[in-house]
C-alpha positions as CSV (number, residue, x, y, z in Angstrom):
1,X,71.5,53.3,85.9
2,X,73.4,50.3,86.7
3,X,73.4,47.7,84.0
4,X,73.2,44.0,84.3
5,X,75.0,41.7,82.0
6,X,77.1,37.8,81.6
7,X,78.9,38.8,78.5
8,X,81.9,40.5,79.7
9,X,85.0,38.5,80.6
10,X,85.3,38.5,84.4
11,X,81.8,37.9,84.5
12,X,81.7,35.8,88.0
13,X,78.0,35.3,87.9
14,X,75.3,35.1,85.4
15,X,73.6,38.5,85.9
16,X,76.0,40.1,88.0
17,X,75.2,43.8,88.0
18,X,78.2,46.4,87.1
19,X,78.3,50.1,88.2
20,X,80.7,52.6,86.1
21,X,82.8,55.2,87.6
22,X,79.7,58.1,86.3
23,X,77.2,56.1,87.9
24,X,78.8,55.4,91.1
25,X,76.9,58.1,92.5
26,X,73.3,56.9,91.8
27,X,74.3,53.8,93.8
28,X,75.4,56.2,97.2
29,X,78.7,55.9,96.6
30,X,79.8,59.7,97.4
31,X,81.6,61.6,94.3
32,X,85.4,60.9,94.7
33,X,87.6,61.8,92.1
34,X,89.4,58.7,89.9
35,X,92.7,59.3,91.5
36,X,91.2,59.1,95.3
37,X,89.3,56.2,94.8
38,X,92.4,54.4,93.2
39,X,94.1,55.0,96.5
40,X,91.3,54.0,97.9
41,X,91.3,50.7,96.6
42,X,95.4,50.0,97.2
43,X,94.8,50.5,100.2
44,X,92.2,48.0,100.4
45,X,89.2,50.8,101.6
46,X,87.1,50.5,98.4
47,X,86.4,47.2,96.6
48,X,88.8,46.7,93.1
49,X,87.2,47.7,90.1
50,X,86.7,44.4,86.9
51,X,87.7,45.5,83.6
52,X,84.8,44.9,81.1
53,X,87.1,45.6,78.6
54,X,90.5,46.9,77.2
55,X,89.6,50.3,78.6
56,X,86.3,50.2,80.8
57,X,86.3,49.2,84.3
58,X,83.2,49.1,86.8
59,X,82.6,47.5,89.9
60,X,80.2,44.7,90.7
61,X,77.0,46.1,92.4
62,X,77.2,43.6,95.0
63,X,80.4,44.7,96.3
64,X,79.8,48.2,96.7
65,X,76.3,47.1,98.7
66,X,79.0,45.2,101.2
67,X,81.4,48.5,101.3
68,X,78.5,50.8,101.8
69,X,77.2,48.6,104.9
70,X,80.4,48.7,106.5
71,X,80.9,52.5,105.9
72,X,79.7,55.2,109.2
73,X,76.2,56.2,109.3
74,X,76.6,59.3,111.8
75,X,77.4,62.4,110.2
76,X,80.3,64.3,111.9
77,X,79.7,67.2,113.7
78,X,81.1,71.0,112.0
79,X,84.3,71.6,112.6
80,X,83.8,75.3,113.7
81,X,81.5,73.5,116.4
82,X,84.4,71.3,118.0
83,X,86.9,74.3,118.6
């Protein structure tokens, strides 16, 4: 479960929600692997991650609600079908 907090440094809201990399998941965020989603966000397709700490990063709920909006809704069709 997401966890809500306005102690960390970074903190750009009072409240603002944080997801860690295990939870990403339980917010629809589909199960890529560290390194992907790293490239990912260099290449400006996933939002940055805040560090809560020396050696945690999450990302702000908020921002993955935006990215998930903007993402395709129709599933693609089996590639066996299009040959």
């Amino acid at each position: 479960m997401p966890f809500q907090t306005n102690t960390f440094a970074g903190a750009s809201r009072s409240g603002e929600t944080y997801v860690l990399y295990a939870q990403l998941p339980e917010v629809g965020v589909p199960r890529y692997s560290r390194v992907h989603l790293r490239e990912m966000v260099r290449n400006g397709q996933f939002p940055a991650p805040v560090n809560l700490s020396a050696r945690r990063i999450a990302w702000r709920l908020s921002e993955l609600e935006v990215w998930k909006a903007t993402r395709p809704t129709q599933v693609v069709a089996d590639h066996a079908q299009c040959r």
